[in-house]
GUZABA-301505 format. One record per residue (C-alpha): residue in one letter; chain; x, z, y. Coordinates in nm, 2 decimals. Each point is the difference from the previous one (the first is absolute). Layout:
N
rest: A	kette: A	px: X	pz: Z	py: Y
...
END
This chain:
295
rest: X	kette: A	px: -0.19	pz: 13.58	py: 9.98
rest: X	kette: A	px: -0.02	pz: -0.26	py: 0.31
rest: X	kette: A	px: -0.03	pz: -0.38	py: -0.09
rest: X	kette: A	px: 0.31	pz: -0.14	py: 0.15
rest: X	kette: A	px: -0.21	pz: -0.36	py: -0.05
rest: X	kette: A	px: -0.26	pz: 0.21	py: 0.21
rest: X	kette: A	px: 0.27	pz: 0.12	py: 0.25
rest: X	kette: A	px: 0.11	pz: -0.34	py: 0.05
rest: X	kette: A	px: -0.32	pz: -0.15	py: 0.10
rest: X	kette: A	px: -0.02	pz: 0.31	py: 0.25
rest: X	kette: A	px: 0.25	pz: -0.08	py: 0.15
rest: X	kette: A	px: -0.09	pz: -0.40	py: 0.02
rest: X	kette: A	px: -0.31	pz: 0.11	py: 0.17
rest: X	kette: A	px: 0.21	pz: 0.22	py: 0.24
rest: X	kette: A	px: 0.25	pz: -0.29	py: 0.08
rest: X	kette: A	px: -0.28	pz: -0.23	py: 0.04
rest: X	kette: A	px: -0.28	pz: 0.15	py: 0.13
rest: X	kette: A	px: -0.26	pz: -0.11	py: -0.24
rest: X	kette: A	px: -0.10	pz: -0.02	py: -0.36
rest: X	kette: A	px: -0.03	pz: -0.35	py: 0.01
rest: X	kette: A	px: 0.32	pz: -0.10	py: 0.21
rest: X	kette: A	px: 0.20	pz: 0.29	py: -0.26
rest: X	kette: A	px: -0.19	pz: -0.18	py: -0.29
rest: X	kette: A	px: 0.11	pz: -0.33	py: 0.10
rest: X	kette: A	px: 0.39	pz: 0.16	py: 0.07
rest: X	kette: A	px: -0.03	pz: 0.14	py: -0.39
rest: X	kette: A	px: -0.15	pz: -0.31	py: -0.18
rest: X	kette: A	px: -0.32	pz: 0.21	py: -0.08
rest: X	kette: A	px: -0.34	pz: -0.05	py: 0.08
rest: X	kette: A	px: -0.17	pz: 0.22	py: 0.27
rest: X	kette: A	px: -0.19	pz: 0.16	py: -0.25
rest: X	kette: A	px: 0.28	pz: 0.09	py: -0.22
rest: X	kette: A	px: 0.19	pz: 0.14	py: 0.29
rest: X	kette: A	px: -0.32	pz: 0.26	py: 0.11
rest: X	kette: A	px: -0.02	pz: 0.12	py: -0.35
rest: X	kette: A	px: 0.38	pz: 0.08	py: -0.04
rest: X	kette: A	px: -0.03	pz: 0.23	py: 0.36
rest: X	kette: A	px: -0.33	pz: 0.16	py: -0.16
rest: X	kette: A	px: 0.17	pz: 0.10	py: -0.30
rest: X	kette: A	px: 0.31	pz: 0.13	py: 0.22
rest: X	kette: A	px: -0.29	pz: 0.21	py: 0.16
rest: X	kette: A	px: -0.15	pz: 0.11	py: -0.30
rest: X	kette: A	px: 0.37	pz: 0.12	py: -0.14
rest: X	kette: A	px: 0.09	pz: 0.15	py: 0.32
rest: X	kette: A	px: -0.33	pz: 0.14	py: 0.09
rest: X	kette: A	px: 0.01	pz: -0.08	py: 0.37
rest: X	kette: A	px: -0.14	pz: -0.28	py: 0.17
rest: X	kette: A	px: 0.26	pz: -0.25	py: 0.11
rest: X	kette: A	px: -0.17	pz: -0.26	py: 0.18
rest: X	kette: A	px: -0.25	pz: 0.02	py: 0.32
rest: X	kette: A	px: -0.25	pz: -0.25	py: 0.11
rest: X	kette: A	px: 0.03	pz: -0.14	py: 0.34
rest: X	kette: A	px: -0.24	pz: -0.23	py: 0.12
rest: X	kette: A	px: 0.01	pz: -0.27	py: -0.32
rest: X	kette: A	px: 0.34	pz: 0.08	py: -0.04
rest: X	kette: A	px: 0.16	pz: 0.31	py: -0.14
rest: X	kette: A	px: 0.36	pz: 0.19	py: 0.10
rest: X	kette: A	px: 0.18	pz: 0.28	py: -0.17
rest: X	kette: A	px: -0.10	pz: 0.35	py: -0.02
rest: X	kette: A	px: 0.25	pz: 0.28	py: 0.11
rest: X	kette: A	px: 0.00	pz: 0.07	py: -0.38
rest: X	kette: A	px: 0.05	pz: -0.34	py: -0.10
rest: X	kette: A	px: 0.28	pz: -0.08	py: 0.26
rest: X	kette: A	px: 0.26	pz: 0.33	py: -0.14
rest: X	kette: A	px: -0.08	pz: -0.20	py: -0.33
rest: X	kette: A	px: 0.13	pz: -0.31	py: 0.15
rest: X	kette: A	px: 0.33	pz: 0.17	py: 0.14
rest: X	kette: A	px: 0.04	pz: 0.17	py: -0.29
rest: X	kette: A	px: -0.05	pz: -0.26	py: -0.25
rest: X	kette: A	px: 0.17	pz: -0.20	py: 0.22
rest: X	kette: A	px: 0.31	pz: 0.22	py: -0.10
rest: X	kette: A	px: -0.09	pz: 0.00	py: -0.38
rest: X	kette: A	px: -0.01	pz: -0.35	py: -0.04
rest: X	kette: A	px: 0.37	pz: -0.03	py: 0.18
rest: X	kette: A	px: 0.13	pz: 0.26	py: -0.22
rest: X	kette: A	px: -0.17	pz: -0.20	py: -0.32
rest: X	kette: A	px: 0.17	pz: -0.30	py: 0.10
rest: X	kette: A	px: 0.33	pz: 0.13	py: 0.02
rest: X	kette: A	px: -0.06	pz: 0.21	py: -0.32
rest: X	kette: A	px: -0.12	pz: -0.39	py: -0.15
rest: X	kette: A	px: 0.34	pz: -0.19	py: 0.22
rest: X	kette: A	px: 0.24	pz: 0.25	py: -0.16
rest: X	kette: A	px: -0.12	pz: -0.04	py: -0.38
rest: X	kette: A	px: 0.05	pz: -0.38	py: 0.07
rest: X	kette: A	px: 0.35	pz: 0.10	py: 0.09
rest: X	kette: A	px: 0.10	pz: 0.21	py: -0.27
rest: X	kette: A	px: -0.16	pz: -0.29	py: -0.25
rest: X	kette: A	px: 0.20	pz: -0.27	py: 0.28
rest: X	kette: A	px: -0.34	pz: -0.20	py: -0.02
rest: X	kette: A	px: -0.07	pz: -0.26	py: 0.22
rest: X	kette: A	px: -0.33	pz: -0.04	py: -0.13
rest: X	kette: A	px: -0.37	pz: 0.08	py: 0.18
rest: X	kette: A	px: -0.19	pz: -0.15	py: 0.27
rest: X	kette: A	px: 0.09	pz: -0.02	py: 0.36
rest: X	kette: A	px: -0.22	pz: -0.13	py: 0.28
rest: X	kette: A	px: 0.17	pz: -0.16	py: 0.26
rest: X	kette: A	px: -0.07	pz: -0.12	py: 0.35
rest: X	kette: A	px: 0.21	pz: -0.23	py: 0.24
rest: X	kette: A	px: -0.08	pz: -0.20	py: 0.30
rest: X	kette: A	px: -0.02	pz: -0.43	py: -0.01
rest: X	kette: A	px: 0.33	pz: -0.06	py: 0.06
rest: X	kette: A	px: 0.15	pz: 0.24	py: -0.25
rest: X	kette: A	px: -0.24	pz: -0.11	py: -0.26
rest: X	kette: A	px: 0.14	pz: -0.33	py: 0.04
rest: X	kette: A	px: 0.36	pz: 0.05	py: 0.05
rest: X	kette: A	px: 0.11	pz: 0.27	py: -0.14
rest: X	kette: A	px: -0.25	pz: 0.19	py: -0.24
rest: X	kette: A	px: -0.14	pz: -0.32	py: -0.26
rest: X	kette: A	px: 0.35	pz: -0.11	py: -0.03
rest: X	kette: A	px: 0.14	pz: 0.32	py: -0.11
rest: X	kette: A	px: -0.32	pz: 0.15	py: -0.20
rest: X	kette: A	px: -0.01	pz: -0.28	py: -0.24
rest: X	kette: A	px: 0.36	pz: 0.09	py: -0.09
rest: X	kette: A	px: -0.05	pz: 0.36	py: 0.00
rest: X	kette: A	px: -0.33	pz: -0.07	py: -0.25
rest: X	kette: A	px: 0.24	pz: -0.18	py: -0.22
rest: X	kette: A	px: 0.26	pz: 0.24	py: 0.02
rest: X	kette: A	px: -0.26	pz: 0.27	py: -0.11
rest: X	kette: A	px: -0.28	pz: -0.09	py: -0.17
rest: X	kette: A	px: -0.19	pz: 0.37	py: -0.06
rest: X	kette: A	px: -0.02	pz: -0.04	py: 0.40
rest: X	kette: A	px: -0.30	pz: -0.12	py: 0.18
rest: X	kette: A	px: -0.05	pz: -0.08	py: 0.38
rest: X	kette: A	px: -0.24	pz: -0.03	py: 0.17
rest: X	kette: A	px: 0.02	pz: -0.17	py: 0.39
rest: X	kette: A	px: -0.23	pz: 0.01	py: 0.30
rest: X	kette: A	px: 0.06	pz: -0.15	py: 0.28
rest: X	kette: A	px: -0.06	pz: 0.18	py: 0.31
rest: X	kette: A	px: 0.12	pz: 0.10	py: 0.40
rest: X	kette: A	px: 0.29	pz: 0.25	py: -0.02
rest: X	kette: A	px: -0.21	pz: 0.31	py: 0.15
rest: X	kette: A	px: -0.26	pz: -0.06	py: -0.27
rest: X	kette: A	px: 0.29	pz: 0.00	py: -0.28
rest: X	kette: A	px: 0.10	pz: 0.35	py: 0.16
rest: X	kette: A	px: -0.33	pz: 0.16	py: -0.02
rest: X	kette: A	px: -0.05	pz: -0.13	py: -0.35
rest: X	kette: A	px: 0.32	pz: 0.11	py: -0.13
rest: X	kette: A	px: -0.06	pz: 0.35	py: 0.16
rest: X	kette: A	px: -0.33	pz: 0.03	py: -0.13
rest: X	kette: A	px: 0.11	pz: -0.08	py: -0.36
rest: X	kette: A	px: -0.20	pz: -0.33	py: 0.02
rest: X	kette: A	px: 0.32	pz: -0.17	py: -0.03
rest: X	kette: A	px: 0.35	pz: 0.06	py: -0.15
rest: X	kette: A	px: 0.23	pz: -0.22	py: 0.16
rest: X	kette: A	px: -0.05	pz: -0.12	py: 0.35
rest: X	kette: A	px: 0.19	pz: -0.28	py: 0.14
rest: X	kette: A	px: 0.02	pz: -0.03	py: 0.38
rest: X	kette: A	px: 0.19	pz: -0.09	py: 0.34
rest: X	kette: A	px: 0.14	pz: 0.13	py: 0.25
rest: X	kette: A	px: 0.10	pz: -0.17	py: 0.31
rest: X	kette: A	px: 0.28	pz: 0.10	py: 0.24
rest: X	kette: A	px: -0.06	pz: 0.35	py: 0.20
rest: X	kette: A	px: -0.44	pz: -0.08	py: -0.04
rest: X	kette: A	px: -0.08	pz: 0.36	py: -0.20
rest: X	kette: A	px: -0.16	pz: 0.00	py: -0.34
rest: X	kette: A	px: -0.16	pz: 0.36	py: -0.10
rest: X	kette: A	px: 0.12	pz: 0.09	py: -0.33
rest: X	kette: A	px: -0.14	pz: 0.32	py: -0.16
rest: X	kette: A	px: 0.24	pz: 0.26	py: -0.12
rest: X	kette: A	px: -0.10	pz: -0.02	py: -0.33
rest: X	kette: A	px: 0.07	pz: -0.35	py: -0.05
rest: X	kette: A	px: 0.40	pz: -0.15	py: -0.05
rest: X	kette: A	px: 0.12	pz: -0.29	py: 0.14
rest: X	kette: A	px: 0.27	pz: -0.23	py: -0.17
rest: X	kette: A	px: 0.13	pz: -0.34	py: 0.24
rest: X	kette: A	px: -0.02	pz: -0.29	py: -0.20
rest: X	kette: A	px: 0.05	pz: -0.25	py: 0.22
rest: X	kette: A	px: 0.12	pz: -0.14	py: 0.31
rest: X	kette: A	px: -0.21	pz: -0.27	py: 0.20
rest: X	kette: A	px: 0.03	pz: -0.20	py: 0.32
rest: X	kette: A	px: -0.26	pz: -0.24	py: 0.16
rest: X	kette: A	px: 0.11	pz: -0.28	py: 0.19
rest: X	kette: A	px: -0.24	pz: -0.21	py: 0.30
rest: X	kette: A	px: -0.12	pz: -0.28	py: -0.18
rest: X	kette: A	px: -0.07	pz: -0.36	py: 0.25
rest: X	kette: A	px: -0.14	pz: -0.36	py: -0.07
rest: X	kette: A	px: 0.30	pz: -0.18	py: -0.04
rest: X	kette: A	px: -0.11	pz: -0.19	py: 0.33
rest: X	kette: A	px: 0.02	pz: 0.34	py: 0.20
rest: X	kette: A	px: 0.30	pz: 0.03	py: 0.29
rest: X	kette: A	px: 0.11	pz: 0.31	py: -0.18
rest: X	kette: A	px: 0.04	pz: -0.20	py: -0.37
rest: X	kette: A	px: 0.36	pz: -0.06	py: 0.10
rest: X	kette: A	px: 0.10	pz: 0.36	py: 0.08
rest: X	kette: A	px: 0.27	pz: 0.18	py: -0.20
rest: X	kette: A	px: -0.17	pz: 0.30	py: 0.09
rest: X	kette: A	px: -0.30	pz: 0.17	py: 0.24
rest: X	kette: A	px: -0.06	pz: 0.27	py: 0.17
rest: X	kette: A	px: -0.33	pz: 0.16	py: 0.14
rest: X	kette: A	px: 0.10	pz: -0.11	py: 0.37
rest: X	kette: A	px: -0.01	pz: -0.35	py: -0.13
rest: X	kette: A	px: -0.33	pz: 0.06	py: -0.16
rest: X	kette: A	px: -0.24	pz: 0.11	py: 0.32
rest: X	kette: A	px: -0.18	pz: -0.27	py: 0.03
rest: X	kette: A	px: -0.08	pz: -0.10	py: -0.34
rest: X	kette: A	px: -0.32	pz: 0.01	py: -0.16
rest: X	kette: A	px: 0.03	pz: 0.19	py: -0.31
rest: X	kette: A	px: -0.19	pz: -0.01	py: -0.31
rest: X	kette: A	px: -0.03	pz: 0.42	py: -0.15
rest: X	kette: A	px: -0.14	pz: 0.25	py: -0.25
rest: X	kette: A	px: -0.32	pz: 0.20	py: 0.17
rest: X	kette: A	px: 0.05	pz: 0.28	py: 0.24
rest: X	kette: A	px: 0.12	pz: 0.31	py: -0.17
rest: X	kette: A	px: 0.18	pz: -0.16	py: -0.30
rest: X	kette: A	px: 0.37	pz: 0.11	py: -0.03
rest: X	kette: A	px: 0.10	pz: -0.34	py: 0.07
rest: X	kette: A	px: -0.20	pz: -0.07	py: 0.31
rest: X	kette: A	px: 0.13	pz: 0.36	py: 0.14
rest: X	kette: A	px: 0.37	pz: -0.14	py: -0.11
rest: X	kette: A	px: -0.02	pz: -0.31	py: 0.22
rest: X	kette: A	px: -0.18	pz: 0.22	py: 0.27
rest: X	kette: A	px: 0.39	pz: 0.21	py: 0.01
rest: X	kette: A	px: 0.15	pz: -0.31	py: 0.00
rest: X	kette: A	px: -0.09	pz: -0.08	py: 0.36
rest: X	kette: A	px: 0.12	pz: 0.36	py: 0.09
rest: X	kette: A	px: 0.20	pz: -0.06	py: 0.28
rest: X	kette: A	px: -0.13	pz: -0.34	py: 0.14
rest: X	kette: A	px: -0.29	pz: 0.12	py: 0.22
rest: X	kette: A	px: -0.27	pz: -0.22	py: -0.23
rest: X	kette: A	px: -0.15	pz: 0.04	py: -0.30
rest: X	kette: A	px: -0.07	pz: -0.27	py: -0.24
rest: X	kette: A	px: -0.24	pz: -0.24	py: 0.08
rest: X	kette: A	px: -0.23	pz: -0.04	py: -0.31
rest: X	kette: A	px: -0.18	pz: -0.33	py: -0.06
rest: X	kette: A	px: -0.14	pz: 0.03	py: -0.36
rest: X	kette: A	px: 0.00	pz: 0.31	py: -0.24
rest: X	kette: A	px: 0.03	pz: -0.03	py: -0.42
rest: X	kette: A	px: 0.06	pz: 0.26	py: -0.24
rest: X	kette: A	px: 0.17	pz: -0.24	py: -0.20
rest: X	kette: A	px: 0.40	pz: -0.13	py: 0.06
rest: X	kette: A	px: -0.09	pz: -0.34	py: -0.16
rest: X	kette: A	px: -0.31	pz: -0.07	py: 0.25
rest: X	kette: A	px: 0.30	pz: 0.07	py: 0.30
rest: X	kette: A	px: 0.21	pz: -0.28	py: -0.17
rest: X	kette: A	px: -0.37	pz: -0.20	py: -0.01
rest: X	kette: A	px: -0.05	pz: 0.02	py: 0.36
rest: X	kette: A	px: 0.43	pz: -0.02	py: 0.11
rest: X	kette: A	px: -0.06	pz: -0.33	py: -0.15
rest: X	kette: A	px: -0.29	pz: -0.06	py: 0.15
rest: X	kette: A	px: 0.19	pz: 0.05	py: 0.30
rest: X	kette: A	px: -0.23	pz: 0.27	py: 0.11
rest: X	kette: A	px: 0.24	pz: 0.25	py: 0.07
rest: X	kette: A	px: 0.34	pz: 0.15	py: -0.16
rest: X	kette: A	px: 0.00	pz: 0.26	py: -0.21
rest: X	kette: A	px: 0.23	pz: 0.30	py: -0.09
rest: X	kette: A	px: 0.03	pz: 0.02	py: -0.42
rest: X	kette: A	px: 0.17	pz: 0.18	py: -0.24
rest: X	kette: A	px: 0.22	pz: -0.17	py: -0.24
rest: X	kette: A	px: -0.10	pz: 0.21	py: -0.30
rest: X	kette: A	px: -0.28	pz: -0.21	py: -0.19
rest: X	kette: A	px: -0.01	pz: -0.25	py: 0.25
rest: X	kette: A	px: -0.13	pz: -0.36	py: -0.10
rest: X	kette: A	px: 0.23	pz: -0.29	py: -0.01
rest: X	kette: A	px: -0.04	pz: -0.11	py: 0.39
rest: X	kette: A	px: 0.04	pz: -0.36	py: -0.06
rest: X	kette: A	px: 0.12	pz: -0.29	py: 0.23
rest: X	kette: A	px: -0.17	pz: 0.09	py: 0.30
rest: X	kette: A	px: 0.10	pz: 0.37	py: 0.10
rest: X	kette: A	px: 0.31	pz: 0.12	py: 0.06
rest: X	kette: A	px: 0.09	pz: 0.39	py: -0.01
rest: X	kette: A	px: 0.19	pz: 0.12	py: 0.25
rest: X	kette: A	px: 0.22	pz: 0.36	py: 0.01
rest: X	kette: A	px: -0.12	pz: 0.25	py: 0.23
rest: X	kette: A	px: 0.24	pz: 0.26	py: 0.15
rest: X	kette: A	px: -0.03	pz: 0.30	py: 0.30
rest: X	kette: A	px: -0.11	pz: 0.10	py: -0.24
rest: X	kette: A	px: -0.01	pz: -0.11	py: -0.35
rest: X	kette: A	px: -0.34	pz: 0.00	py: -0.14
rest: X	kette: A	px: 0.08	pz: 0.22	py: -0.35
rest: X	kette: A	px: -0.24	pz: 0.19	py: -0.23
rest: X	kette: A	px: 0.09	pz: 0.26	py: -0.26
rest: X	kette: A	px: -0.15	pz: -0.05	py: -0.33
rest: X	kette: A	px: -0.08	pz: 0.35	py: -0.12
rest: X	kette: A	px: -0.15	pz: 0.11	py: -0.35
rest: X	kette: A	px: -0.20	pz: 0.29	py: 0.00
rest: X	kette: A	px: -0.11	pz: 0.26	py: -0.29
rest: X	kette: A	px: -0.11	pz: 0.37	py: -0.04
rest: X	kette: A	px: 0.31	pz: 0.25	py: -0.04
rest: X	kette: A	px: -0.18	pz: 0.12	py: -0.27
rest: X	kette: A	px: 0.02	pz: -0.36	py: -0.22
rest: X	kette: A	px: 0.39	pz: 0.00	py: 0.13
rest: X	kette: A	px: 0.15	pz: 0.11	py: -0.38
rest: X	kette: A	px: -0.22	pz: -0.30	py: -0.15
rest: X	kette: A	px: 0.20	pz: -0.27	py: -0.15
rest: X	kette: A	px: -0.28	pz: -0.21	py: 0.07
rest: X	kette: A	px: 0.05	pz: 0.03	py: 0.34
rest: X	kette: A	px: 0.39	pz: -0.01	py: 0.01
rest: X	kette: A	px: -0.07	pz: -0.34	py: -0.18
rest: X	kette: A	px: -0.19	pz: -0.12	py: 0.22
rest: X	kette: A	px: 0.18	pz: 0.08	py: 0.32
rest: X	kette: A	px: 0.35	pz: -0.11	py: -0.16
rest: X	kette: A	px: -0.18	pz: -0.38	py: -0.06
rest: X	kette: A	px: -0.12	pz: -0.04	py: 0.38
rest: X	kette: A	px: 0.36	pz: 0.19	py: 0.12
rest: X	kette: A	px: 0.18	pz: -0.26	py: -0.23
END
């Protein structure tokens, strides 16, 4: 009989591409994880791993055990989703994911009232990009993935993973109260050429947002300072160091000296989107869950 604890760690060190990176994904030590893909070998009898260099990748053998397994441990969790449904159990563990500003406006709001509300629940949160959430959530690493989508910029979804909007969110361009655009009603990117912007990295969904922002102007943003993190834009907009284009979800108080000002042609807006595996979509758990951040 194959060790689905095994199987699991397979499949880490398949998603990962080492023992160590899937051992650090699982919570195990490196060591525990080699000796749970040994034993898969021993129970199979067909090597599963190859060495490459100092590293190792799946063996023909041991990647049909992956897909397959793969499809086992979907059909287990639907098998385990629908008992909790008959029973109308919100009970279990969930791990969750979500990006900054949902962790801080929407999801630690409504998961200390959804703990309350059901105390045989347990959640777990990490906070991380929204392509990492994806690839966790379709791995099985995760359960519940929180992430955005902004305007027409594409997010690749799996199949095998549902979506659920949640939320609704708009970001407005945020200026030094000192700044000639402080007094605007409203802005548009024409208004905004020359301005020297502050911006998440190149690549980020946001930076690629404010990039098809300028569509149809001729320029592109010009970028003076880069941050990962909305409340080190708001740091350097009152530094007056450049303005800065922020969601209002989870965004600090702004204080006396910035002002934020409505952007339209077009309106920055971002879907808030929950994602989980079709095969966890019967588990109350889950409906719980995505009924407290849809409330």
């Amino acid at each position: 009989m194959i060790d689905l604890t095994a199987l699991t760690s397979l499949r880490a060190v398949a998603a990962h591409g080492s023992v160590v990176a899937a051992a650090e994904a699982l919570g195990f030590t490196p060591s525990a994880v080699s000796q749970q893909v040994k034993r898969l070998e021993r129970q199979t009898g067909v090597p599963l791993l190859e060495r490459v260099g100092r590293g190792v990748v799946l063996s023909r053998h041991g990647r049909h055990l992956v897909d397959g397994g793969g499809r086992l441990l979907a059909g287990l969790e639907q098998l385990e989703a629908e008992l909790h449904r008959e029973a109308g159990a919100v009970a279990g563990r969930l791990r969750m994911t979500a990006f900054s500003t949902a962790v801080r406006g929407l999801v630690a709001p409504r998961l200390r009232l959804l703990i309350d509300a059901h105390p045989d629940l347990v959640v777990t949160l990490h906070e991380c990009e929204p392509w990492d959430s994806i690839d966790l959530v379709a791995s099985g690493q995760a359960d519940i993935g929180v992430v955005h989508r902004w305007g027409d910029v594409p997010l690749a979804v799996p199949d095998h993973l549902a979506c659920t909007a949640v939320a609704q969110d708009v970001a407005d361009v945020v200026v030094h109260r000192e700044h000639p655009l402080a007094g605007r009603d409203v802005v548009t990117p024409h208004d905004l050429l020359d301005e020297d912007w502050v911006a998440t990295p190149e690549g980020t969904i946001c930076r690629q947002w404010l990039h098809r922002m300028y569509d149809g102007t001729g320029r592109l943003p010009r970028i003076a300072h880069q941050s990962m993190e909305f409340d080190s834009h708001l740091a350097l907009a009152r530094a007056r160091l450049g303005i800065a284009l922020v969601p209002r979800l989870g965004r600090q108080p702004l204080g006396p000296d910035l002002i934020a000002v409505p952007v339209t042609d077009p309106v920055p807006t971002r879907a808030v989107v929950a994602l989980h595996r079709r095969s966890m979509t019967d588990s109350p758990a889950v409906a719980a869950v995505l009924a407290a951040l849809s409330d």
